[in-house]
TORLOMAR-846118 format. One line per field, with one value per residue (C-alpha): residue in one letter; chain; x, y, z. Coordinates in steps of 0.001 Angstrom, whole numbers, plus 500000, padded with zeros to 6 digits. Layout:
! TORLOMAR-846118
rest: c(A,...)
kette: c(A,...)
xx: c(X,...)
yy: c(Y,...)
zz: c(Z,...)
END
This chain:
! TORLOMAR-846118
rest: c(X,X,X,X,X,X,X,X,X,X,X,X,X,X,X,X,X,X,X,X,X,X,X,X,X,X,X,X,X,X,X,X,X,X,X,X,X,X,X,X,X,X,X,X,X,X,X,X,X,X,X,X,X,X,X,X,X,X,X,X,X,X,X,X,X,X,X,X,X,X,X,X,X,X,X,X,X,X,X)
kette: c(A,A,A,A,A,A,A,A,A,A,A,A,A,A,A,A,A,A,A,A,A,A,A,A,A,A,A,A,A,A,A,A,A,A,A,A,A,A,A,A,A,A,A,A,A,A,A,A,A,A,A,A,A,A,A,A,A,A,A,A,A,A,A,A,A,A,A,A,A,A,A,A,A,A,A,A,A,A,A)
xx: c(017144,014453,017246,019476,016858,015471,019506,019647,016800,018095,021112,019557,017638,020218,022494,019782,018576,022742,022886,020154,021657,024641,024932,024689,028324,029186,026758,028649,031894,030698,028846,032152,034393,032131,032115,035706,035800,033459,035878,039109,037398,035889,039706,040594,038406,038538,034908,031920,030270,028211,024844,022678,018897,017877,020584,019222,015679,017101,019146,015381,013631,016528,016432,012380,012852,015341,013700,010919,013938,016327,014093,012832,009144,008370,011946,012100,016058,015692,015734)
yy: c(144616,142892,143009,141152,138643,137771,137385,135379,132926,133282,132397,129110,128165,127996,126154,123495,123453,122236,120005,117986,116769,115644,112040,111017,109954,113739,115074,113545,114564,118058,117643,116300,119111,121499,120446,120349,123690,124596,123369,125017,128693,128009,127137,130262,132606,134517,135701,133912,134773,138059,136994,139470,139428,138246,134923,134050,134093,132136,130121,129251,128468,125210,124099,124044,122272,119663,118876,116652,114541,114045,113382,110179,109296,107778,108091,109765,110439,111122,107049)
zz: c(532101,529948,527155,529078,529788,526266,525809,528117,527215,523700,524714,526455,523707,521290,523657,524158,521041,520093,523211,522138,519002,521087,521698,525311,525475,524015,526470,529760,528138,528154,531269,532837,531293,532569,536301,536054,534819,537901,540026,538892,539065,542625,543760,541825,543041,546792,546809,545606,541784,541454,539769,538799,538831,535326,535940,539075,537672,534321,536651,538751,535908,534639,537848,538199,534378,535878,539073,537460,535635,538545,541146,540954,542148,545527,546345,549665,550245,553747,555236)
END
């Protein structure tokens, strides 16, 4: 299992290591053909995805990265 994981984070470094020399119109291309791609396998698919440990816990950590940058400050969503 820790294999997997250092894969895993491997895996995610390299991929943001290449995103971040995109340019932001490349980036919401990507981010665009991605959602899309999100979409048609959801339709597709009977049963929701099996995620094993390791990707939930790699899955946690992006999102605890990406809260900071979408949330916005003093914004309370709620009114």
């Amino acid at each position: 299992m820790i294999w997997r994981f250092i894969y895993l984070v491997a895996h995610q470094l390299g991929d943001s290591l290449r995103f971040s020399r995109l340019a932001p119109d490349d980036k919401t291309i990507e981010l665009l053909l991605l959602r899309q791609q999100l979409l048609i396998v959801r339709r597709h698919q009977k049963r929701g995805p099996t995620i094993t440990r390791t990707e939930k816990l790699l899955l946690l950590t992006l999102v605890e990265q990406l809260r900071p940058i979408v949330e916005l400050p003093g914004r309370n969503w709620s009114d």
